[in-house]
C-alpha angles and dihedrals in degrees: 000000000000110000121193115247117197094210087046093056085061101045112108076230102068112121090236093056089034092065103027111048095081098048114118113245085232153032110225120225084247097057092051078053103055086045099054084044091051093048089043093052092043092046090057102038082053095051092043083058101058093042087050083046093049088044091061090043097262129121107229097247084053083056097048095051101043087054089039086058099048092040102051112129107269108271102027105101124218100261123164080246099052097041090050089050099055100037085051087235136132119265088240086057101045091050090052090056085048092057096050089045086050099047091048085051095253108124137011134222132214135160125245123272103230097022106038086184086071110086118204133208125204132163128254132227093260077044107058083039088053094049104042085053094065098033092051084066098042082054094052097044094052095054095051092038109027106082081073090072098030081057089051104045088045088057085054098044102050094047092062084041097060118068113241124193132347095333111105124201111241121224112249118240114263110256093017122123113234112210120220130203 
């Protein structure tokens, strides 16, 4: 349970002055702008990728977790729990799309060794054919496209890294981790 504490409020500490103190008073016309512009890139990229993915005969969720399973960090292991996780999905729906890749022959499940409750997930050979097919596009896409959105989001990004008005940024103190989010 939180309690409000009056010498707290005050303190330069306080989460609310923590968090707030170096937003800007306002948002400029350019960076709505440059907002509007990075949905509307990502919006498209992400378009232009199921309709690369159907194109290839495979649903969009199909596509996102064949190239989830083949592009997880090196040590993590393609669990139901991991893949539901990543795709933002429920385990229910993670295990159906499972289902429709394995019975195409795109993926294979085994249980896990120590724990035979852990269900992993690994791709297949028509898989991996399947999913380097539609990546190679996306790749392609995004090298003669992307500097489009790296452009976008640099715009954003040196604007809240600049200070505006009257809000200073404040050194950090030496030795002290700055947190960034």
């Amino acid at each position: 349970m939180i309690t409000w504490n009056r010498e707290q409020a005050s303190s330069p500490n306080c989460i609310a002055l923590r968090y707030t103190r170096r937003m800007p008073a306002e948002i400029t016309t350019e960076e709505y702008r440059a907002l509007a512009e990075l949905r509307y890139l990502i919006r498209h990229f992400v378009s232009e990728g199921d309709a690369v993915a159907r194109a290839a005969g495979l649903e969009p969720q199909q596509y996102l977790l064949l190239l989830t399973v083949r592009g997880l960090p090196q040590g993590e292991e393609a669990t139901i729990r991991t893949l539901a996780e990543r795709l933002a999905l429920r385990h229910h729906s993670v295990v159906e799309l499972i289902d429709r890749l394995e019975a195409h022959g795109y993926v294979r499940r085994t249980r896990g060794r120590e724990d035979r409750r852990r269900v992993l997930v690994s791709l297949l050979p028509r898989g991996e054919r399947l999913l380097e097919q539609v990546a190679q596009h996306r790749i392609t896409e995004l090298r003669t496209t992307g500097h489009e959105l790296v452009r976008t989001i640099d715009q954003l990004l040196e604007k809240s890294a600049a200070p505006r008005g009257s809000v200073a940024k404040k050194p950090a103190r030496k030795g002290a981790h700055q947190k960034r989010g």
